[in-house]
C-alpha positions as CSV (number, residue, x, y, z in Angstrom):
1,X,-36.9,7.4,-17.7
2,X,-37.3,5.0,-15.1
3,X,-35.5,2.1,-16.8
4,X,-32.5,4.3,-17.5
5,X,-32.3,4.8,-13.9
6,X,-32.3,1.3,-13.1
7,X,-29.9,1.1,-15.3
8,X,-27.6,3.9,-14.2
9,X,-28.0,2.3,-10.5
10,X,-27.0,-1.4,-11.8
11,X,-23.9,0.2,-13.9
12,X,-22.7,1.9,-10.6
13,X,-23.3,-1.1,-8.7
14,X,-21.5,-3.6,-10.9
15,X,-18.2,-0.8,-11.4
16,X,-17.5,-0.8,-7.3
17,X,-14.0,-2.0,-6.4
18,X,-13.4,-5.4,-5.9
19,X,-11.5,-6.9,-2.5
20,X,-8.2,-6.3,-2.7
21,X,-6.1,-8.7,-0.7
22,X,-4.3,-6.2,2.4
23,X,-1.1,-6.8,1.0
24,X,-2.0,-4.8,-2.1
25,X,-3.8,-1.7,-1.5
26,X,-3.9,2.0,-3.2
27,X,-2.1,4.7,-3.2
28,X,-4.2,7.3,-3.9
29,X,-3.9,9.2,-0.7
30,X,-0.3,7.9,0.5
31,X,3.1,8.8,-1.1
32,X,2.7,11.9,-3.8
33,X,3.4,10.6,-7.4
34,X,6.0,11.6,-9.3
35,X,4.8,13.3,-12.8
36,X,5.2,11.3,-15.7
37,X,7.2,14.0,-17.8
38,X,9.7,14.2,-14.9
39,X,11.3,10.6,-15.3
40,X,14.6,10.6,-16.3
41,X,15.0,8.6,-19.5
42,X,15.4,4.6,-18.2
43,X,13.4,5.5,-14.9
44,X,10.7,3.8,-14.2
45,X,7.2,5.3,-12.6
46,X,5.1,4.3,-9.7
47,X,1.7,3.3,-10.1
48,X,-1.4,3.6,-7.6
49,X,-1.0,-0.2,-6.5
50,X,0.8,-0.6,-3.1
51,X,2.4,-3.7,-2.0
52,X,2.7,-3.3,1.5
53,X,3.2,0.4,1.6
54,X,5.6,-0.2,-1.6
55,X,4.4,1.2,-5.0
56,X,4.3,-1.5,-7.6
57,X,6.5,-0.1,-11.0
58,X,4.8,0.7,-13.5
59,X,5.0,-1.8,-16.4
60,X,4.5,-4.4,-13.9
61,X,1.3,-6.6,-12.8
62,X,0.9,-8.6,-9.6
63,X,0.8,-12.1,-11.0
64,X,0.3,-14.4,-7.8
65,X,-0.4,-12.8,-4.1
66,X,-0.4,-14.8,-0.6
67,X,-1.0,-13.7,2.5
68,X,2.8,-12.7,3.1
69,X,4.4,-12.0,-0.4
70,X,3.2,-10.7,-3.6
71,X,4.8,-12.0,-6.9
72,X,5.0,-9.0,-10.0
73,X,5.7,-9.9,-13.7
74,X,6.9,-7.5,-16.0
75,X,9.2,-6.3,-18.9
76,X,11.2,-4.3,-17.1
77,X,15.2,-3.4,-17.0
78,X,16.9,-4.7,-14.2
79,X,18.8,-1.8,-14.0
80,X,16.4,0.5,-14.3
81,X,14.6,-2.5,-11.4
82,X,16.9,-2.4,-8.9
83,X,17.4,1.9,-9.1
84,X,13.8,1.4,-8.5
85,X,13.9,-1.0,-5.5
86,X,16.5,0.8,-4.0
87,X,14.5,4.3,-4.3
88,X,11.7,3.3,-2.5
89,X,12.9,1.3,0.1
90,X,16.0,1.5,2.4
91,X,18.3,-1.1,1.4
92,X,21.5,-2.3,2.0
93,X,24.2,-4.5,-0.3
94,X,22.0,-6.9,-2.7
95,X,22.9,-10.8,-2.4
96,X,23.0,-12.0,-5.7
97,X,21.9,-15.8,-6.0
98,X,22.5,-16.8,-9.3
99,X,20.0,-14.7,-11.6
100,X,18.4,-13.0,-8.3
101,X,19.4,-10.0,-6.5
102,X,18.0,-10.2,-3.1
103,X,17.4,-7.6,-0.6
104,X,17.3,-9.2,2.4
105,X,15.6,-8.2,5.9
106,X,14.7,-4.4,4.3
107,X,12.5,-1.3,5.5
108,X,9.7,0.4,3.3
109,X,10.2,4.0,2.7
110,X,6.1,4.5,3.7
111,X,5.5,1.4,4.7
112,X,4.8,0.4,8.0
113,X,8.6,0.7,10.0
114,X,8.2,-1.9,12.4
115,X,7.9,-4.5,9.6
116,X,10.9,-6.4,8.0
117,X,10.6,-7.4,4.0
118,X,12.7,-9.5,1.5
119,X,12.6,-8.0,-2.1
120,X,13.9,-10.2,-4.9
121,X,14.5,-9.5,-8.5
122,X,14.5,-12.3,-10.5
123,X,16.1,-12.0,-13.9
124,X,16.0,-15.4,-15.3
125,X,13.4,-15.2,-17.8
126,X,11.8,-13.0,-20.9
127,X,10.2,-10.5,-18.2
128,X,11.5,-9.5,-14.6
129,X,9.8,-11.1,-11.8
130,X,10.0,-8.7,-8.6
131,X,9.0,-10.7,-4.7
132,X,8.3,-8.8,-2.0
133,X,7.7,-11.2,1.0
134,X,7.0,-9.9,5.1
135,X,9.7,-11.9,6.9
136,X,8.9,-9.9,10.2
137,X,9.5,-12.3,13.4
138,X,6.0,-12.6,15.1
139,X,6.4,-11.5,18.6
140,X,8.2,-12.9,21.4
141,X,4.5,-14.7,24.1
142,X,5.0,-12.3,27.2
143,X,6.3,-14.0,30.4
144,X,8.3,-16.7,29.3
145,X,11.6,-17.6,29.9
146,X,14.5,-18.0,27.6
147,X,14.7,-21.6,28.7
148,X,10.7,-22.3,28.1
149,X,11.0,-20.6,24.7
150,X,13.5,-22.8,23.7
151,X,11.5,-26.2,24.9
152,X,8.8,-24.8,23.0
153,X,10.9,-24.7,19.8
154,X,12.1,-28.3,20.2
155,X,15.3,-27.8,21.5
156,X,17.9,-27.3,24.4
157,X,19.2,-24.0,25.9
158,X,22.3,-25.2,24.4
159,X,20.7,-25.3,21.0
160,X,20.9,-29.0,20.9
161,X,17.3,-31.3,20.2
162,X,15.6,-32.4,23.1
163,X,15.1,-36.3,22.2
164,X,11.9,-37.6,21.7
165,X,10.5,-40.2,24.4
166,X,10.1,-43.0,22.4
167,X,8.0,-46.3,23.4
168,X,9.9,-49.0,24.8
């Protein structure tokens, strides 16, 4: 009896949830799922997987995440893709760049409001690739002038490149 315990223990210890990177998380207790049943035919589902406060598709799997963008991979419509993007997040008119839509400079319906995001479908291969990158400015360093923040970038007031003192 005492082994199966052990055992029981080491199962439970070995099925805890792994790390998941803060741009995905879950949305277990966030934004109430839509039934499955309830879909119109074409429409795609949300899963429990957020991308910074935006529920990954169903049908699609993160394939590459960094620290401000998470790259999915799936065989999805990019019809039914771009209803989907535009349902859960409050876009404007789409770019299109030669096989990519891209939403540019867009809010997350339940995501936090004071960030910014680009979302691009990518339709150039066998399955759709959907981006989601944070393109939120950092904030402006309290206390400094226009003038100082502009030496600090490199240029001018004027815009113009302050020359670089070079060793005669």
């Amino acid at each position: 009896m005492a082994h199966k315990s052990l055992w029981i223990g080491l199962l439970l210890f070995g099925c805890r949830h792994h790390q998941v990177p803060t741009a995905v998380t879950s949305n277990d207790a966030g934004v109430p799922q839509q039934a499955v049943d309830r879909l119109l035919p074409g429409e795609l589902g949300q899963s429990k997987l957020l991308v910074f406060g935006f529920p990954i598709p169903q049908g699609m799997n993160v394939e590459r995440r960094y620290a401000d963008s998470v790259h999915l991979v799936g065989p999805i419509s990019p019809t039914a893709l771009t209803a989907y993007v535009r349902a859960h997040a409050a876009t404007g008119p789409a770019e299109l760049i030669g096989s990519r839509k891209v939403f540019s400079k867009i809010h997350i319906r339940g995501g936090d409001p004071s960030r910014l995001y680009n979302i691009e479908i990518d339709d150039s291969g066998a399955a759709r690739r959907l981006i989601v990158t944070d393109v939120t400015p950092p904030p402006l360093e309290p206390g400094l002038s226009d003038e100082e923040r502009w030496r600090r970038a490199g240029y001018n007031p004027d815009g113009t490149p302050i020359p670089s003192a070079e060793p005669r």
